[in-house]
C-alpha positions in Angstrom: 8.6 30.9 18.3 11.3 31.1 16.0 11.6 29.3 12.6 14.3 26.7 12.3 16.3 24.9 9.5 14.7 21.9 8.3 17.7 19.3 7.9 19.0 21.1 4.6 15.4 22.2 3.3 14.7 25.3 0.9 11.9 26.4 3.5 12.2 26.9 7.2 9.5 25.2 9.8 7.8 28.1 10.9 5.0 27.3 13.0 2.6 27.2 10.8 4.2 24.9 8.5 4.8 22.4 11.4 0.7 22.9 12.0 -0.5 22.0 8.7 1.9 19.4 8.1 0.7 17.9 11.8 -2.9 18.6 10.8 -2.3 16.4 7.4 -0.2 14.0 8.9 -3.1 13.5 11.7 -6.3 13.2 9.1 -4.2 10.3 7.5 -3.3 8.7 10.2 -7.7 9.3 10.8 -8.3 8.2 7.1 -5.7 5.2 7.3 -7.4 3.9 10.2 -11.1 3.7 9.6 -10.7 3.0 6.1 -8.8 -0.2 6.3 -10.9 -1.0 9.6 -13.4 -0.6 7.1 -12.2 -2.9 4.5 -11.3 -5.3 7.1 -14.8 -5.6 8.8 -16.3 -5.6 5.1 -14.2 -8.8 4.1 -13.8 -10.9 7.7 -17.1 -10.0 9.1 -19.3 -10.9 6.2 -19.8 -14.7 7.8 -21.4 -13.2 11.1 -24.0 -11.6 9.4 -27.3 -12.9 9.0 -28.3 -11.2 5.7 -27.5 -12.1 2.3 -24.0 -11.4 2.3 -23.5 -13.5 5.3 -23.2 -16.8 2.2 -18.9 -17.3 1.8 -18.7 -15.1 -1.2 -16.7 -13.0 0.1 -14.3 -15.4 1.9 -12.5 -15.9 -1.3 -8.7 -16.2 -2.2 -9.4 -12.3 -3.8 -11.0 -11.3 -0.2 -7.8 -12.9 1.1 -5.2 -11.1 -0.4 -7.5 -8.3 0.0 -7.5 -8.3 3.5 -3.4 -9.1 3.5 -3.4 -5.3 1.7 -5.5 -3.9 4.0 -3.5 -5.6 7.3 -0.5 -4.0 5.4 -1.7 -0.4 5.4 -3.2 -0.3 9.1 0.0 -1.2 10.3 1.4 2.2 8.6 -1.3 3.6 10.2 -0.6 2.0 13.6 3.0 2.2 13.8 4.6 4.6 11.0 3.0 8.0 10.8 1.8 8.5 14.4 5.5 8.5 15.0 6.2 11.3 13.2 2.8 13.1 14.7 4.3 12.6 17.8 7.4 14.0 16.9 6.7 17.0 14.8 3.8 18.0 17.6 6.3 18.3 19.9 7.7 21.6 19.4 4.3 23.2 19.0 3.6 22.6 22.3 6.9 23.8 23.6 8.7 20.2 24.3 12.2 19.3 22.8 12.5 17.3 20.6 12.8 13.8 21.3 16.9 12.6 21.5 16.9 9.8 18.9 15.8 12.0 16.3 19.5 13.4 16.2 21.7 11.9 14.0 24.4 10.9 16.4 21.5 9.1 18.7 20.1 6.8 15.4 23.7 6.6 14.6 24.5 4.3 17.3 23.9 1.0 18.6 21.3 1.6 20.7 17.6 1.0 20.3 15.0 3.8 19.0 11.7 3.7 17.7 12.9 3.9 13.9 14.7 0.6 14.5 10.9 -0.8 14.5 9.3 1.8 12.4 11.8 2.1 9.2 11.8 -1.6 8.4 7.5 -2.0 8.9 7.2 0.8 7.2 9.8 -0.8 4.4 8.2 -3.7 5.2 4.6 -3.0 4.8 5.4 -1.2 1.4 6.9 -4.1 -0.1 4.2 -6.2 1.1 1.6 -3.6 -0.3 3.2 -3.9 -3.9 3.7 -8.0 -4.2 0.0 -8.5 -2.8 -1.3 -5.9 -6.0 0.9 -8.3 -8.1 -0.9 -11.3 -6.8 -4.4 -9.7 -7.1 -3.7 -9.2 -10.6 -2.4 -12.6 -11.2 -5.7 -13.9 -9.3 -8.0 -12.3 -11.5 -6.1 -13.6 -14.4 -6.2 -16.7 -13.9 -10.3 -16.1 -13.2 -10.6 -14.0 -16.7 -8.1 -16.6 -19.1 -9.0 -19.9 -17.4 -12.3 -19.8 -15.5 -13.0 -23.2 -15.6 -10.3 -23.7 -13.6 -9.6 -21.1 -11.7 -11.0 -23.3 -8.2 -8.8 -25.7 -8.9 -5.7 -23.6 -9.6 -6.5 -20.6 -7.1 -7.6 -22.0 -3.8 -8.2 -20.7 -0.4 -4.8 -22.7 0.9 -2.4 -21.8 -1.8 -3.3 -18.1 -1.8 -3.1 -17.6 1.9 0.9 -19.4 1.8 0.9 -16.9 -0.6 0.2 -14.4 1.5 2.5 -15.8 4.2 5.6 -15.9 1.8 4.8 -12.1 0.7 5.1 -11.0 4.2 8.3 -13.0 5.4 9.7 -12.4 2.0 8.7 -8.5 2.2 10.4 -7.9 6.1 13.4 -10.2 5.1 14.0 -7.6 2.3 13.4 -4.9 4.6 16.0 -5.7 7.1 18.5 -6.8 4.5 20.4 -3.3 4.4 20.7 -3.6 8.1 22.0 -7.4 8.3 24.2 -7.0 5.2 24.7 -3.4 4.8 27.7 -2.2 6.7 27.4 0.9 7.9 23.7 1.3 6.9 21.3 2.5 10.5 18.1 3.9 10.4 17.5 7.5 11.4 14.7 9.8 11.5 14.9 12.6 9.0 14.1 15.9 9.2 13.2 16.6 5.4 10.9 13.4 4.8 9.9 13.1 8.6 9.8 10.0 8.2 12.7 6.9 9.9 14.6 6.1 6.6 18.4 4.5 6.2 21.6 6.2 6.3 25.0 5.6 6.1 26.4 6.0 9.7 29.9 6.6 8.4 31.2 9.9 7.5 31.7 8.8 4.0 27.7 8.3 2.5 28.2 7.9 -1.2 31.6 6.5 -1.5 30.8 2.8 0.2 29.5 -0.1 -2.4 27.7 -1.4 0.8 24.7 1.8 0.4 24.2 0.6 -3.2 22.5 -2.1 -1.5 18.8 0.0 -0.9 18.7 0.0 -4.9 17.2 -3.7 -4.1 13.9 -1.7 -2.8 13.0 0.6 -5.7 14.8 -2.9 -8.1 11.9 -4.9 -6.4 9.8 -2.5 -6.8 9.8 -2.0 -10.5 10.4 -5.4 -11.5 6.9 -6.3 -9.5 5.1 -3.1 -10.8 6.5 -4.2 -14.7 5.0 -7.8 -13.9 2.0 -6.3 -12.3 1.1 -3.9 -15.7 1.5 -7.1 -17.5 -0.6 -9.1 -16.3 -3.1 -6.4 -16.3 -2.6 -5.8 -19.9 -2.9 -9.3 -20.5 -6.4 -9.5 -18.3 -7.7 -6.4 -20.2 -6.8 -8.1 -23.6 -9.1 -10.7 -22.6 -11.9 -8.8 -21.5 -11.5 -6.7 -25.1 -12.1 -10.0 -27.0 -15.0 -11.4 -24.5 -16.9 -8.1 -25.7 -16.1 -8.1 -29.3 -17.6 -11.7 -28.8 -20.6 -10.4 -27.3 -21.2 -7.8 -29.9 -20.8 -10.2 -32.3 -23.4 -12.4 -30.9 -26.1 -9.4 -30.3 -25.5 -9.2 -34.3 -26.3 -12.6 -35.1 -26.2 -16.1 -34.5 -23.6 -17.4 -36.6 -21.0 -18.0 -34.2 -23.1 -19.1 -31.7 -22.5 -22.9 -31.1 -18.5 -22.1 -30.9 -19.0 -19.5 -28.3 -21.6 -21.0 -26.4 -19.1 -24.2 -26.0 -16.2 -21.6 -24.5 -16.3 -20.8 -21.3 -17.0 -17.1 -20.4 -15.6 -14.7 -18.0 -18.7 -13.8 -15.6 -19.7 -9.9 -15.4 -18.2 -9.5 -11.8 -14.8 -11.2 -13.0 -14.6 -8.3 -15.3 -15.0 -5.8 -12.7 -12.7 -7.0 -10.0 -10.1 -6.8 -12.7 -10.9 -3.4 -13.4 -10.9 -2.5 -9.9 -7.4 -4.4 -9.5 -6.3 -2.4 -12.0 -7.1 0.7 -11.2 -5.4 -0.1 -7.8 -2.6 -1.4 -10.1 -2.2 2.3 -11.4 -2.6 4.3 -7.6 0.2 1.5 -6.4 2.3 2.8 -9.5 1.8 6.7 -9.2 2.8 6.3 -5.5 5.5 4.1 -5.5 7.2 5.9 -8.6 8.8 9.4 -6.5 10.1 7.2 -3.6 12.4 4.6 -6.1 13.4 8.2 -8.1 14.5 9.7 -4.3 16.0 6.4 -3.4 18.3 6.2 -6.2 19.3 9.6 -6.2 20.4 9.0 -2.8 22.3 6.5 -3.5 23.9 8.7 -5.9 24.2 11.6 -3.4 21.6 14.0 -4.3 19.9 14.9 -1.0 16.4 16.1 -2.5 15.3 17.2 0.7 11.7 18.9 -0.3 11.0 16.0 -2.7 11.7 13.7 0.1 9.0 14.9 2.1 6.4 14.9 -0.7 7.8 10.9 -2.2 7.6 9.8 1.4 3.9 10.9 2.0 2.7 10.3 -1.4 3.8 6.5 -1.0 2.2 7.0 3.2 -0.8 8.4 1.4 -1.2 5.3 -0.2 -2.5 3.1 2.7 -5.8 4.6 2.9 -6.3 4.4 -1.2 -7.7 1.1 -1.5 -10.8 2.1 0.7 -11.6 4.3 -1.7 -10.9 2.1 -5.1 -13.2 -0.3 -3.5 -15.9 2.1 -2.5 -15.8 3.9 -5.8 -15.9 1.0 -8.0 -16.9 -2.3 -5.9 -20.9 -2.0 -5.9 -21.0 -4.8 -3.4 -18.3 -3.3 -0.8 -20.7 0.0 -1.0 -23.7 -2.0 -0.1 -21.9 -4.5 2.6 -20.3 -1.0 4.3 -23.8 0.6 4.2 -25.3 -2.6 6.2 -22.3 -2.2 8.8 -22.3 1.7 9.1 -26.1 1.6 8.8 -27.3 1.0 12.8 -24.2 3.6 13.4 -26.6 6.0 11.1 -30.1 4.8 12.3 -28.6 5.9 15.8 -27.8 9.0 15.1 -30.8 10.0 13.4 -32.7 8.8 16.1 -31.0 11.2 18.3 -31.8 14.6 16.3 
């Protein structure tokens, strides 16, 4: 099998760089999958267990918007990168390539599967980002005002939360098609992934493409918001423990502390944990809102494409870990489900 061009790209797609990018593209569509089915079963299935976490501890407004993250990232997992396993398998096994993936097939007005997949995948990303942004403002609220936190977080505000980040999310992601022109969605050969283009001849000469700088815009301005409250939180927990260290030293100041209220021990880790989710979020999302307004200005970036694409794709299966690295009690509630899956196998050796 001959090499062939890759839509502008500085290498060529011999076959064995088709094979290990179908062989990465496949573990994280693997990785995406079982680690937010994972999370999911962790969070929602706590209440049909009869053990000790079956008490509603974790049917919280965090495990809530928790669960809206995870939802978010199985759908990429679901929809968005099988699509392009299926499509860059192909010619390994000696089929053509599908017809929509030219560009005068997306160009037009009929339907193809990137008019689904580009806007969940927009979609999805957007609603990734603004529910880190309410985690953050969620824990907060629990560090700075923890005497009210039940009053002003609740289980019913943060799931209409959760409702407007996801209609506000997919409403942004179809924008550039309702009010874009020329704007269609297309798969592309460098990023292998359904992104928007300009189906005229003329790309970076219409004002209407200048309209996908609202994506990496509402991107940044959450991510900005998101660091701040974070820095904020951390501030907070800095003076709770130059208050404890005070007291271990004596107890002058102990009648004026004891009468504050105090952010509890696991507070102070689930905003570490949010933050270091807050930093992933940022590391991913940077590449793709540098490629996006490049575009716009007409650099093609075909190479970087592919790696700002799968960097931000990546992303869906990095909360699993977060939580598994530094969430004691998702380690032990994934051990009690995973556990009769290991009892069973070791009773088969």
């Amino acid at each position: 099998m001959e090499a062939e061009p890759c839509g502008g790209s500085m290498y060529c797609c011999t076959p064995a760089t088709r094979l290990l990018t179908v062989v990465f593209m496949a573990l994280l569509v693997v990785a995406i999958l079982l680690g937010n089915l994972l999370t999911l079963a962790v969070i929602l299935g706590s209440s049909s267990s009869s053990s000790s976490f079956s008490r509603p501890r974790l049917h919280t407004p965090q495990s809530y918007l928790k669960a809206s993250l995870a939802a978010a990232d199985l759908v990429v997992g679901v929809l968005v990168v099988p699509l392009s396993v299926y499509t860059e398998a192909g010619p390994l096994l000696g089929l053509p390539p599908p017809a929509w993936t030219s560009s005068s097939s997306s160009s037009g007005h009929g339907l193809h599967p990137c008019s689904l997949v580009g806007p969940v995948f927009a979609g999805c990303t957007l609603v990734s980002i603004s529910t880190v942004f309410l985690l953050s403002l969620e824990r907060a609220v629990a560090l700075l005002r923890p005497l009210h936190r039940d009053w002003l977080v609740t289980r019913r505000r943060t799931a209409l939360l959760v409702a407007l980040s996801w209609l506000g999310s997919f409403s942004l992601a179809v924008a550039p098609l309702l009010f874009g022109g020329d704007i269609v969605l297309e798969y592309n050969s460098c990023s292998r992934m359904c992104t928007y283009v300009l189906g005229g001849a003329e790309r970076t000469s219409s004002r209407t493409w200048n309209i996908l700088l609202l994506f990496p815009a509402f991107d940044f301005t959450l991510l900005a918001a998101t660091l701040l409250v974070n820095i904020i939180s951390f501030s907070s927990i800095r003076q709770h423990s130059r208050r404890r260290r005070r007291l271990a030293q004596g107890p002058t100041s102990s009648s004026s502390s004891s009468s504050t209220a105090k952010p509890t021990f696991s507070d102070i880790k689930a905003a570490r944990t949010i933050g270091a989710l807050t930093v992933a979020f940022t590391a991913s999302f940077t590449p793709i809102a540098v490629f996006v307004v490049g575009n716009v200005l007409g650099h093609e970036w075909c190479n970087f494409s592919f790696l700002a694409f799968w960097i931000l794709a990546s992303n869906s299966c990095w909360n699993v870990i977060i939580y598994s690295v530094r969430d004691h009690r998702f380690r032990l509630k994934a051990h009690r489900l995973l556990w009769p899956l290991n009892r069973r196998n070791s009773s088969h050796k």
